[in-house]
Residue, then its C-alpha position, 0 to 999 in steps of 0.5 A: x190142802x185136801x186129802x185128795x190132793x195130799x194123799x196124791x202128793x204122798x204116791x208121787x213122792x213115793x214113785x219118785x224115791x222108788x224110782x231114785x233108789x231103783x236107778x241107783x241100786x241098778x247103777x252102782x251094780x252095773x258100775x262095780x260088777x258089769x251087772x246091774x242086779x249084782x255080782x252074780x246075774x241070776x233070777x235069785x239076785x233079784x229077791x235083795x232089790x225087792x227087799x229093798x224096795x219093800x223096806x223103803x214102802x214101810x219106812x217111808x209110811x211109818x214116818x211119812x216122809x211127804x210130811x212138810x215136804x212143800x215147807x221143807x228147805x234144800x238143807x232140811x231136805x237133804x237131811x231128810x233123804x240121807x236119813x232115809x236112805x242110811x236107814x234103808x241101806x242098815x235094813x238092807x244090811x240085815x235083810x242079805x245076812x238072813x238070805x246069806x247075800x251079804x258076802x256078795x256086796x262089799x263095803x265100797x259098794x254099800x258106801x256108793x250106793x248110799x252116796x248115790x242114792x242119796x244124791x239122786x234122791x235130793x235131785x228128783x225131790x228138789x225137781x219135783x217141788x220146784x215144779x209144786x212150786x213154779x209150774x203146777x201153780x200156774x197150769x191147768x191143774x192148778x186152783x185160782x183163789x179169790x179171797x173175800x174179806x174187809x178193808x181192814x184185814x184184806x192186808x193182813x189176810x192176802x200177806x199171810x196166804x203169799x208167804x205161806x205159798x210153799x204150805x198151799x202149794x197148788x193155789x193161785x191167789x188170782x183176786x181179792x174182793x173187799x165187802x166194804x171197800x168203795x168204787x175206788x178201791x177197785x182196780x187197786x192191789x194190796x199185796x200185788x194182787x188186784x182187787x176185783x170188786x167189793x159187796x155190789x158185785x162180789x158175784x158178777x166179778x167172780x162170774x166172769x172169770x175163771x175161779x175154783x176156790x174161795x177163801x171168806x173171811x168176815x166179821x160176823x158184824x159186816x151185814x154180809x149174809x155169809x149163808x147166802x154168800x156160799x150158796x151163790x159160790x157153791x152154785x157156780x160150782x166153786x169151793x168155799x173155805x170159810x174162815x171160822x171165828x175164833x175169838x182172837x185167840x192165839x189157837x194156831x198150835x191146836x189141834x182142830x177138828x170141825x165135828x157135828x154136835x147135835x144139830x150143830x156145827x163145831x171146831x173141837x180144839x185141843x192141845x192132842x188128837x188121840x184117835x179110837x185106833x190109838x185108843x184101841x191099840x193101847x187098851x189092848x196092850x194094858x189087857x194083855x199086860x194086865x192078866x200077865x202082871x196079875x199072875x206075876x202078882x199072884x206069885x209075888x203075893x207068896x213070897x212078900x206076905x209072910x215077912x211083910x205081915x209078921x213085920x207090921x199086922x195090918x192089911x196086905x194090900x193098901x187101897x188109896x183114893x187117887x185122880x184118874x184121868x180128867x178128874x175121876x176118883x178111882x182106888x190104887x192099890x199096892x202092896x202096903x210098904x209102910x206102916x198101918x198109922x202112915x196117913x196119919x203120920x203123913x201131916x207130921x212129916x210134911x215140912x220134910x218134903x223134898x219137893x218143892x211144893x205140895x203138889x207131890x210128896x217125897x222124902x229120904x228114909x221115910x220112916x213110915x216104910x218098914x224094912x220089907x217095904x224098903x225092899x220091894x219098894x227098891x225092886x217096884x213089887x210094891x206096885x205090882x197089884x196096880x194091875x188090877x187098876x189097868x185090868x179094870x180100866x182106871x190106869x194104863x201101863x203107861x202114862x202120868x202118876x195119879x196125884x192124891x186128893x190133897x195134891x190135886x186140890x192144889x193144881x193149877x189149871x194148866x196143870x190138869x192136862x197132865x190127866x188127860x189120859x190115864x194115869x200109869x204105873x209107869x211113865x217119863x218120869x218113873x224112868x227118867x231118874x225119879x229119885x233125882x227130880x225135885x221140880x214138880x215142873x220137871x215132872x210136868x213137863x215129861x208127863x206132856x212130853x209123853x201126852x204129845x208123843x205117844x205111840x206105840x213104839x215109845x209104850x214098848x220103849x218106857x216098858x223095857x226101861x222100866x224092867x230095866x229100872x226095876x231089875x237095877x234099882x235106879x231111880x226108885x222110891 
């Protein structure tokens, strides 16, 4: 579907459930106290039912409820909207008891209105996607699709374009032309649908019927000169969908973006989207971070020199080469918790790792550490001059454990997607019971889990359970 069309069904739906909420807001009102704005009608009783309708506007566009809406079934969509709505009537909750309103609705009415509305809600929306569905299709406003491919994917192609009539819901498929086929094959279905032509008058067959779309899929090896195909689609003012080679890779779950590259044109695949907005907003948020940990590093250096360097002479600071995001080398720093020799002493100790591979190093009662470094190591303020790093750009606040040199020359392939952002001083993993974790999957696997689920909103979430780690002490290193 194009944006047009999407952002189109997105204020529609939008209407609808304004709407749906209005004449529930309004009904339940008028049945329970003869008054449709509540209890009391007056020009004051219409400021909760705009907060209302407000509160909805920004739920419905921070989780986008128009997504999948077409591919959604009756369960799922009912699902959804009682979701919402019980959400809606929490934030409704708390709006009136900051305008002192609460005491003029009971409990009986919020329960209406959530039933109510939620019926209403399931009602509209499921009439508005039989008519997606049934009749726009088929109106004038619907798109008639022509499909032009080969005899032996033709099948294939005009199958998989039928059952996903829910996805593309405002496409007819009225006709399919077959570049290869023979004279005979005209007049033929495949799949129900009419063949209309094939390669000797794929333009004339389309010419004189009515269609606003073309969907091309053949082989680069067919002699059709697709160029000039789209040429002559385009100049009887038709769109042209033109299906890209992929090599037959099994690429449906990636992410694509069809992007110039110099004087070409490219699809970039790849597992994450992250946009420059994204990228913006996070590096603003290790900034500002940054510069607050750095003061809170700069009191803590104060109190952790003295005893750590009367403990064990050396520096106070210990700076590591660790791998940065996509494979660059950068330096970590920490305060340094064990002893001057504990690189050396590193080999010694590897048979006693507690991981189940090379690939990360952990084991109990380390006696490379000293007893400061047990302490700061068990309240995380041996990590605090990684501030530095985020301030310079070579970590995050938030994001996956910079492996070390020796642990990276180890990786499999698949493993460095785990460095497709920038490390962190926190993460999944630094929260999730790190002490507990032994599996290096396990680790991955809650690295990936944050790569495709970052936000903003789980940023804020990883930092205050990261306080909470560090002030309780569960789950340190």
């Amino acid at each position: 579907m194009d944006w047009g069309k999407k952002k189109n069904n997105i204020f529609f739906l939008l209407a609808i459930d304004l709407a749906a909420i209005s004449v529930s807001y309004l009904g339940v009102n008028f049945v329970r106290t003869g008054n449709v704005l509540g209890p009391r009608l007056s020009i004051g009783n219409v400021s909760p039912f705009l907060f209302l309708l407000l509160i909805y506007v920004v739920l419905f566009f921070l989780r986008i409820s128009a997504v999948d809406f077409a591919n959604r079934s009756g369960i799922e969509e009912f699902i959804t909207v009682f979701k919402y709505v019980l959400l809606l009537s929490l934030f409704m909750l708390l709006g009136l008891f900051f305008l002192k309103e609460s005491e003029k609705y009971s409990r009986i009415t919020f329960f209406c209105f959530i039933v109510t509305c939620t019926l209403v809600m399931f009602t509209a929306r499921s009439l508005y996607k039989y008519w997606l569905l049934k009749v726009f299709r088929k109106s004038i406003y619907g798109k008639r699709l022509v499909i032009v491919t080969v005899e032996d994917q033709a099948e294939e192609i005009a199958s998989r374009i039928l059952k996903k009539k829910k996805e593309l819901w405002e496409y007819e498929l009225v006709g399919i032309i077959v570049v290869d086929g023979s004279k005979d094959l005209i007049g033929s279905t495949i799949c129900g649908i009419p063949v209309w032509g094939n390669f000797d008058n794929m333009y004339r067959c389309v010419k004189r019927e009515a269609v606003d779309d073309i969907f091309i899929d053949v082989p680069y090896s067919t002699g059709v000169h697709i160029a000039q195909a789209i040429e002559k689609y385009e100049s009887m003012g038709i769109t042209v969908n033109l299906n890209v080679q992929a090599y037959g890779l099994p690429l449906k779950y990636k992410k694509k973006e069809l992007r110039s590259f110099g004087d070409y044109y490219v699809i970039s695949f790849c597992e994450t989207v992250i946009t420059t907005r994204m990228v913006v907003v996070k590096r603003l948020m290790d900034i500002c971070g940054a510069l607050i940990g750095l003061l809170v590093t700069a009191v803590a250096t104060i109190f952790v020199a003295p005893p750590l360097l009367i403990e064990s002479p050396g520096p106070l600071f210990f700076a590591q080469t660790r791998v940065g995001r996509n494979g660059r080398l950068f330096k970590m720093y920490k305060f340094r918790s064990m002893y001057a020799d504990a690189e050396e002493r590193k080999k010694e100790l590897m048979a006693k790792n507690e991981m189940d591979s090379g690939l990360m190093f952990k084991i109990e009662d380390d006696p490379r550490i000293t007893k400061v470094g047990k302490v700061i190591r068990k309240l995380s303020i041996d990590e605090l001059p990684q501030f530095w790093n985020v301030l310079k750009g070579d970590m995050s606040l938030i994001g996956t454990r910079p492996p070390t040199l020796d642990e990276f020359q180890m990786y499999k392939s698949s493993y460095k997607r785990r460095l497709s952002i920038r490390p962190g001083i926190t993460g999944m993993w630094q929260v999730s019971g790190r002490s507990d974790i032994k599996n290096f999957d396990e680790v991955l696997a809650l690295d990936l889990e944050y790569i495709d689920n970052w936000s903003v909103t789980l940023d804020l979430k990883l930092l205050f359970k990261t306080v909470w780690v560090a002030l309780f002490g569960k789950g340190a290193s």
